[in-house]
C-alpha positions in Angstrom: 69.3 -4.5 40.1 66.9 -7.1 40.3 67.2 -6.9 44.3 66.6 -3.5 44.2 63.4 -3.3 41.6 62.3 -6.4 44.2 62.4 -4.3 47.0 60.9 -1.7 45.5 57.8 -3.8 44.6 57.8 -5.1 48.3 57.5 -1.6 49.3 54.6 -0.3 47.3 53.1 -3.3 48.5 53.0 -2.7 51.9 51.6 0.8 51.4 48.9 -0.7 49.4 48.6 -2.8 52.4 48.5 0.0 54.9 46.1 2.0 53.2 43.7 -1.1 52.7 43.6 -1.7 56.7 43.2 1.9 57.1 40.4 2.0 54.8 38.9 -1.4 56.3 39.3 0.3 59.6 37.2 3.2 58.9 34.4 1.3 57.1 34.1 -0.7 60.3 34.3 2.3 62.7 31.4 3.3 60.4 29.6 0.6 60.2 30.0 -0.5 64.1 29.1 3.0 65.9 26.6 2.8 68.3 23.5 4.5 66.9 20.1 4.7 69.4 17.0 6.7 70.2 17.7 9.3 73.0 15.1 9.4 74.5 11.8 7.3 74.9 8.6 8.1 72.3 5.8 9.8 73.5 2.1 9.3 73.5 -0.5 11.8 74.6 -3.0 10.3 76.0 -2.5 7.5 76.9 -5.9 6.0 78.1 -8.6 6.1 75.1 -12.1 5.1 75.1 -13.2 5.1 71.1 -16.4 5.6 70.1 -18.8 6.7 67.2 -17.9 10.3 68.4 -14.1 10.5 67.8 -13.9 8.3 65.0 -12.7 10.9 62.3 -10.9 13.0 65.2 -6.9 12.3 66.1 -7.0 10.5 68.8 -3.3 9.7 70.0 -0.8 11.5 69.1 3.0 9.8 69.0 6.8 11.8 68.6 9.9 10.6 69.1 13.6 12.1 68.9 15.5 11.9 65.9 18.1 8.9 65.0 22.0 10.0 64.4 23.2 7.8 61.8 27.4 8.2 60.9 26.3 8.9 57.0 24.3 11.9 56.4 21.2 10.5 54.8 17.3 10.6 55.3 16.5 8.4 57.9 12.9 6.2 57.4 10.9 5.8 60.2 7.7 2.9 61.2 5.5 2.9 64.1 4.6 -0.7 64.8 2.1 -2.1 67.3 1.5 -4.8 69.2 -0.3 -6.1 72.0 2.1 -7.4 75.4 4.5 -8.2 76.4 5.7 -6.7 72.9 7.7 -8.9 70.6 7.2 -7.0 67.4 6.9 -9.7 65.4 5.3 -10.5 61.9 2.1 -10.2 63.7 2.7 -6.6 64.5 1.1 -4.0 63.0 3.7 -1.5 61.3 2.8 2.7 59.7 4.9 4.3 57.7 6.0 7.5 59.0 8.1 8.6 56.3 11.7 10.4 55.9 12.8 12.6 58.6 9.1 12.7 60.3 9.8 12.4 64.3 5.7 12.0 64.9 2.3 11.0 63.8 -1.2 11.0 65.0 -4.1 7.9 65.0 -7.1 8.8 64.2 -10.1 7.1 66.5 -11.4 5.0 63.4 -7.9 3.8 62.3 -7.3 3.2 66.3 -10.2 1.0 66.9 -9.1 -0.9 63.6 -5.6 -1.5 65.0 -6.9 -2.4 68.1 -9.3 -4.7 66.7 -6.9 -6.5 64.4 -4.6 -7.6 67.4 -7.1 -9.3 69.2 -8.4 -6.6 71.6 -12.0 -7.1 73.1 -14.2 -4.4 72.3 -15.7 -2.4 75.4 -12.5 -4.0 77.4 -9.7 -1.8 78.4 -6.2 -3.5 76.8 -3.4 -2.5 76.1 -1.4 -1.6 72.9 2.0 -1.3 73.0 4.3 0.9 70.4 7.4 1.5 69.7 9.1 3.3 66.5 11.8 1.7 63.8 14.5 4.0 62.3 16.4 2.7 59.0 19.1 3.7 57.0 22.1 1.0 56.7 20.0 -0.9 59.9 17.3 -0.8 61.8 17.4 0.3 65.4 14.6 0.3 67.8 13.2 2.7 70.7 12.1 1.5 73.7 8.2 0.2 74.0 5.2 2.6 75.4 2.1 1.6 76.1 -1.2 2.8 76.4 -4.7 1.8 77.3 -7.4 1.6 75.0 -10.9 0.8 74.8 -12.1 -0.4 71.7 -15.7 -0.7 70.0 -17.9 -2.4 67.4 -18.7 0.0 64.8 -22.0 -0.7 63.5 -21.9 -0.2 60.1 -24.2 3.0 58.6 -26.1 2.9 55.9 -28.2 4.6 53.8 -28.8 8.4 52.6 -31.0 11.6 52.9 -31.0 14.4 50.7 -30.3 17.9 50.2 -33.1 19.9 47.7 -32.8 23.6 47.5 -32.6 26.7 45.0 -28.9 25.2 43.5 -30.8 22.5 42.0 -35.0 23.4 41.5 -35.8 21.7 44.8 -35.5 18.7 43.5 -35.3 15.9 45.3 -34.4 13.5 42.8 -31.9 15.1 41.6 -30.5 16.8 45.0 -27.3 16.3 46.5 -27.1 13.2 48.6 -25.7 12.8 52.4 -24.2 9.3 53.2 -24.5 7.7 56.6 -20.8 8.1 58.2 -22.6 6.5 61.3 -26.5 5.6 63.3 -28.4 8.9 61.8 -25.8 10.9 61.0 -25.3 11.6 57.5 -22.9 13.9 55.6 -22.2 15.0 51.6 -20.9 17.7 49.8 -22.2 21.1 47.8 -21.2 23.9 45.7 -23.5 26.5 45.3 -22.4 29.2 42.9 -24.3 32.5 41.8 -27.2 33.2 40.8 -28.4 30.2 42.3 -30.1 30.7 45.9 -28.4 29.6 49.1 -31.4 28.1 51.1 -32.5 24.1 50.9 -34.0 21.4 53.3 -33.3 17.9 54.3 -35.7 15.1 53.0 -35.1 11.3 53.5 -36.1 10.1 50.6 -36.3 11.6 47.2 -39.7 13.0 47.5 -41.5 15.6 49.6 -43.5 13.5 51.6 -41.4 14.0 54.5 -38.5 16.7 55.1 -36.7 18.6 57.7 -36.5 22.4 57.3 -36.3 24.9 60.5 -38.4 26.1 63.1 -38.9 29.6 64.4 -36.1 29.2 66.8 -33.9 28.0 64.4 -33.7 24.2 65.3 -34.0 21.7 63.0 -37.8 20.0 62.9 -39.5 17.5 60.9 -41.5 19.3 58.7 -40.7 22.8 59.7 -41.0 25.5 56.6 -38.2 27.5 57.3 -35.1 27.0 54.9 -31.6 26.0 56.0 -28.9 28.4 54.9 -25.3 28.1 53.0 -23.2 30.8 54.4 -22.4 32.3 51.1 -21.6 31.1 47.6 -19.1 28.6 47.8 -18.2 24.7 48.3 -19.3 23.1 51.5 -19.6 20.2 53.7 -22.8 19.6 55.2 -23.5 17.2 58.2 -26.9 16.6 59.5 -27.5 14.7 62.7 -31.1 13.3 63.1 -30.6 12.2 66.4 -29.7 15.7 68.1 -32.0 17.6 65.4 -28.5 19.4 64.3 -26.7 20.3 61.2 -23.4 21.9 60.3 -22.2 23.4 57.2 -18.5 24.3 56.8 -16.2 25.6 53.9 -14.7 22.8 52.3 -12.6 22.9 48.5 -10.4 20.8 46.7 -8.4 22.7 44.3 -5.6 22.1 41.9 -2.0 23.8 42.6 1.1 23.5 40.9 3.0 25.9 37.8 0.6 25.0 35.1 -2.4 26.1 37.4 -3.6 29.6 37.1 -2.7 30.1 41.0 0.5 28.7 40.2 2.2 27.6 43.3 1.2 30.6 45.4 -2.8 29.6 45.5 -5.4 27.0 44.6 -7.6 26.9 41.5 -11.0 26.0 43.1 -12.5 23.1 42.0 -16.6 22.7 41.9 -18.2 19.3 43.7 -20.6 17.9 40.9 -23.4 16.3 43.7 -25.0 13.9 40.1 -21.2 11.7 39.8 -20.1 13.0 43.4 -16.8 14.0 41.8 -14.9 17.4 42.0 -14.1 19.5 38.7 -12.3 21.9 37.3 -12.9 23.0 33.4 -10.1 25.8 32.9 -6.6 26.6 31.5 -3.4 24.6 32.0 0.1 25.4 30.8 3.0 23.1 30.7 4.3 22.2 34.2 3.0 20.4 37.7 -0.4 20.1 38.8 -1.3 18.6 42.4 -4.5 18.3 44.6 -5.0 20.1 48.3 -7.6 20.5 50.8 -8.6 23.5 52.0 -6.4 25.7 50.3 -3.7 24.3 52.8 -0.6 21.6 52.7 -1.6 19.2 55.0 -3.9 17.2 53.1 -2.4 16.2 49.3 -2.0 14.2 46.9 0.7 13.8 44.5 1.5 11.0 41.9 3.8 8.0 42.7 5.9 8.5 39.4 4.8 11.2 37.4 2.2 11.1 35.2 1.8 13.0 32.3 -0.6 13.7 29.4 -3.7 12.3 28.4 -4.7 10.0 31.0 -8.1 7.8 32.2 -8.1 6.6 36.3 -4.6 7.7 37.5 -4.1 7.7 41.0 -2.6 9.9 43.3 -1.0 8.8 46.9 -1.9 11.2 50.5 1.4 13.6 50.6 3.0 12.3 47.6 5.4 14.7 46.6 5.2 14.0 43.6 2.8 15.6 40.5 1.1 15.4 37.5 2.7 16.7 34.6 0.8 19.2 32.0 2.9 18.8 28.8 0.6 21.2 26.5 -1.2 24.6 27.2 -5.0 24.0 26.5 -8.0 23.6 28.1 -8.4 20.7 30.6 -10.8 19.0 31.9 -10.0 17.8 35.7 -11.7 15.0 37.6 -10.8 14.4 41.1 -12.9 11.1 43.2 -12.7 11.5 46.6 -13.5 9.0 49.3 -13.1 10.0 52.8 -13.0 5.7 53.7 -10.0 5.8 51.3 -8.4 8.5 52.0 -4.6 6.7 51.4 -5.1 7.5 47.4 -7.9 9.3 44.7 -8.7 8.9 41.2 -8.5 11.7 38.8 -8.3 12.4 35.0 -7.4 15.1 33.5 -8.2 15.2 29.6 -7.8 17.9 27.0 -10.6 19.4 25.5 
């Protein structure tokens, strides 16, 4: 009997056995498949000259194919850069992609900063060197690219001009100011609603003892009576270059979106840009539910909060294409308070406060 429960025993041991190998077999086929990048990234161009001119413009744009991990889970991907022959190092520069994302743009400002910070002589073609990083249980690695870039010194801008005009009495102490983003060019922010008037001029200080207004052709001149022109009611960015003697003036809103917005997810609620604490505002209803920040009545600039806020709140901040959002937990009547920065452009502050 004893022989027999002993063999028994010896039995169920081996198929323990069995499966365990089999098991430890498929973990390793798991963890040991060969997982790669098919095919190399690409960068279009690749020979840039920066400049004042394309600072806030993309200026390189980078894809790649996707990574095929063996478990089905998002994949995270980093762009890192570095000067040659490439080693990738701690010295490199590295930009979070994100999950799933198989490119990414540069912009010329962010370009010339990279470029800058791994030792690259300004007006002297180098190179730069990328390559992208996918993670999920490892990290693999596609091949290197490089590209030519020349990079500058930015002088740094300073300084203001301003905007008087019907919206606020023509007065220049209390206009709406433009902020130098470079040598003479200067550029702010409006809203203009009704029954205020639509015209204003440019002065350089907060006086009248000098200011730009337009000629009878239309250009901009120094001293000039004719007014300048918002399109219609509305919020606007205006940017006014005193070394060409131009101006633009484009639509331009931040709005809240999200279930406890009026627009719900389907539309923004317009926000208003208050030029006398350069902030934007809204002063409305909220119910319960999610409340994010967009651009432009569009999804590709947004902000979203890192864990969820909720309730009364004073300097919260929000993180570019977070998908995450602020949560309303009682119907009232809110007061919202969004700080934009277009030099920090990575996160805002906001508030939003029941009245």
């Amino acid at each position: 009997m004893k022989t027999y429960i002993y063999k028994i025993f010896t039995l169920v041991l081996f198929v323990l056995s069995l499966m365990s190998c089999e098991q430890n077999s498929d973990e390793g086929l798991t963890t040991l498949e060969s997982v790669n990048f098919s095919t190399v990234i690409e960068a279009t161009p690749n020979n840039i000259v920066l400049s004042t001119a394309n600072n806030f413009e993309s200026v390189v744009s980078l894809s790649w194919s996707d990574v095929e991990f063996p478990i089905d889970a998002p994949v995270t991907y980093t762009l890192a850069l570095d000067v040659p022959p490439g080693n990738f190092d701690d010295t490199a520069i590295r930009i979070s992609a994100g999950e799933d994302v198989l490119s990414t743009s540069i912009s010329g400002k962010e370009l010339n900063e990279y470029a800058t910070e791994l030792g690259l002589e300004p007006d002297v073609q180098g190179n730069l060197m990328f390559r992208v990083e996918a993670y999920m249980d490892r990290y693999v690695y596609s091949e290197p690219v490089s590209i030519q870039v020349t990079p500058f010194i930015e002088e740094i801008a300073f300084g203001e001009v301003y905007m008087p005009g019907s919206y606020n009495g023509w007065d220049p102490s209390t206009a709406s100011k433009l902020s130098a983003i470079s040598t003479g060019v200067y550029e702010g922010y409006v809203t203009v609603t009704s029954p205020q008037g639509l015209e204003f001029k440019i002065t350089p200080e907060q006086n009248w003892d000098n200011f730009y207004g337009l000629d009878n052709n239309g250009k901009l001149t120094l001293g000039a009576d004719g007014d300048i022109l918002f399109p219609d009611f509305g919020s606007y960015k205006v940017t006014i270059n005193l070394n060409t003697l131009t101006y633009s003036i484009i639509s331009y809103s931040w709005g809240v979106i999200g279930n406890s917005t009026p627009g719900g997810w389907d539309a923004d609620t317009d926000m208003s840009y208050d030029h006398t604490t350069s902030t934007w505002k809204y002063n409305g209803d909220l119910i319960p539910g999610a409340l994010k920040f967009r651009l432009n009545n569009e999804w590709t600039t947004n902000y979203g909060t890192e864990d969820g806020n909720g309730g009364e709140i004073t300097d919260g901040v929000m993180y570019l294409d977070n998908p995450g959002a602020h949560n309303i937990i009682e119907a009232g009547i809110y007061e919202v308070i969004f700080s934009y920065d277009s030099n920090t452009t990575e996160t805002i502050i906001y508030s939003i406060i029941k009245l």
